[in-house]
C-alpha positions as CSV (number, residue, x, y, z in Angstrom):
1,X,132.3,-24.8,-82.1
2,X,135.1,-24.6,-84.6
3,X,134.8,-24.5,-88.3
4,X,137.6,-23.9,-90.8
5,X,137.3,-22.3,-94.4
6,X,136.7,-25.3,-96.7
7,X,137.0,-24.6,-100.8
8,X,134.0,-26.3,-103.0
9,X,134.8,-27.2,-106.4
10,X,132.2,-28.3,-109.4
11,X,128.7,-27.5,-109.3
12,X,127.3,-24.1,-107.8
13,X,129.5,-23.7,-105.7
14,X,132.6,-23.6,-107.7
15,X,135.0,-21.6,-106.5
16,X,133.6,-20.3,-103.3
17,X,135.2,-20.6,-99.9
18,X,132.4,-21.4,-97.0
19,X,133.0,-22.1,-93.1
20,X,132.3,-25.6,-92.4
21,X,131.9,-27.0,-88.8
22,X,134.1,-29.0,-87.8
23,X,133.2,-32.6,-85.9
24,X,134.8,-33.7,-82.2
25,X,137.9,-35.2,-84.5
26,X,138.5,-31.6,-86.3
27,X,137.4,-32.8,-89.5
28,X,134.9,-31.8,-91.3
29,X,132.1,-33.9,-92.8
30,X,132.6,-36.3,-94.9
31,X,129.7,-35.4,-97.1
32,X,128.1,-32.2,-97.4
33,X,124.4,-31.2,-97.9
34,X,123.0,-28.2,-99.9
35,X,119.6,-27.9,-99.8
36,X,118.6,-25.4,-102.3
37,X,114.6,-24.7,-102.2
38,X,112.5,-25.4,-105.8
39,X,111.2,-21.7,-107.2
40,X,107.7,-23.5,-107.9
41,X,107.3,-24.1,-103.8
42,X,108.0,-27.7,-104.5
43,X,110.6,-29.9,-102.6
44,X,114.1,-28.6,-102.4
45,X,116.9,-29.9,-104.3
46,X,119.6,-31.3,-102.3
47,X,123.0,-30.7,-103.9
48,X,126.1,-33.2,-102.7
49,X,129.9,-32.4,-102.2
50,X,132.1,-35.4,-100.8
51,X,135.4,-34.2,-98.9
52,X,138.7,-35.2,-100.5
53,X,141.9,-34.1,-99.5
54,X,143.1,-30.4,-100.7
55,X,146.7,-31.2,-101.2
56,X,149.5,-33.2,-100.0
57,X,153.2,-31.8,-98.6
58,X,156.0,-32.9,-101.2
59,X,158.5,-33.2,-98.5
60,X,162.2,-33.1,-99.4
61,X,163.8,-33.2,-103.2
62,X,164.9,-36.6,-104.5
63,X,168.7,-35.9,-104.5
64,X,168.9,-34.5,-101.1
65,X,166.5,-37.3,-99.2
66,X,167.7,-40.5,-97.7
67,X,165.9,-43.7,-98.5
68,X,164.9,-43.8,-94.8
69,X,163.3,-40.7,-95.5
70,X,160.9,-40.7,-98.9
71,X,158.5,-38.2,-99.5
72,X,156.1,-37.2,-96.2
73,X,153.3,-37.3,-97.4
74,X,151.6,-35.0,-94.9
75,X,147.6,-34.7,-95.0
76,X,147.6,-30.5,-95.4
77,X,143.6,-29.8,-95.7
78,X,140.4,-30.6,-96.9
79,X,138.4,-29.7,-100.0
80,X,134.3,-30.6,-101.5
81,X,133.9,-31.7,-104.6
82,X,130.5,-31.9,-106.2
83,X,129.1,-34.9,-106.5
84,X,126.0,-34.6,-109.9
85,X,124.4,-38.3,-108.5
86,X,123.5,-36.7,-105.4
87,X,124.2,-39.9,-103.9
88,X,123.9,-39.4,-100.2
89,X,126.0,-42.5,-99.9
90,X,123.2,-43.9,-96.6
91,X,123.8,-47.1,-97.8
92,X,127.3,-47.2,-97.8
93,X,129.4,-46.9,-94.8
94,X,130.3,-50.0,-92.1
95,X,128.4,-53.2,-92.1
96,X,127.6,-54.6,-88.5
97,X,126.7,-58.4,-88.6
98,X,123.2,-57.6,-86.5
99,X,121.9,-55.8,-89.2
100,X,121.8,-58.1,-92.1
101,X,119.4,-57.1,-94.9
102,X,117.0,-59.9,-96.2
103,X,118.1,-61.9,-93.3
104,X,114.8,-63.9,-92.2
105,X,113.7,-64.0,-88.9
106,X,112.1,-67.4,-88.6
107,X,113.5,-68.6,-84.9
108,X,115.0,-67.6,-82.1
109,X,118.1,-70.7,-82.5
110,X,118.3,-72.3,-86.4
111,X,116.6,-75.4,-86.7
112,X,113.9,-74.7,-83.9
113,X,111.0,-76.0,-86.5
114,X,108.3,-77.7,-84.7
115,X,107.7,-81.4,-86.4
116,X,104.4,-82.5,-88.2
């Protein structure tokens, strides 16, 4: 597997450099996971870094770019920054219309109600 040296920023990890495996699109996670075990024996805390973009390329100067042209633009690596909710974000993410929360599940077809 591949993984790529990934910079974390805020929270314990601030400043360090770690190798972070990369997924089949050769990105790495959007969120990363820390679990750091409790001294007493209790649960371990879980400490949360979202991935944002390290920099951007400034492409060519003003005077000597074309309209046509602009600035690139260009995506050039990744970076974690720490994330002090610890928000795992599971409830975020896409919504598919089969799995409707509080829907209620009263029929097979709406208005299948037996009459009295």
């Amino acid at each position: 597997m591949k993984s790529e040296d990934t910079p974390f920023e805020g929270g314990p990890l601030d400043g360090r450099v770690l190798p972070v495996l990369l997924g089949l699109t050769g990105h790495p996670p959007k969120v990363y996971r820390v679990p750091v075990p409790a001294a007493d024996g209790g649960p371990p805390t879980v400490l949360v870094y979202r991935r944002v973009q390290a920099r951007v390329s400034v492409g060519v100067p003003p005077r000597e770019r074309s309209r046509a042209w602009g600035r690139l633009g260009l995506h050039q690596g990744w970076k974690y920054e720490y994330d002090p909710s610890g928000d795992t974000g599971s409830g975020s993410g896409r919504k598919w219309p089969w799995s409707k929360t509080g829907a209620k599940d009263e029929g097979a077809t709406p208005g299948s109600h037996t009459d009295e």
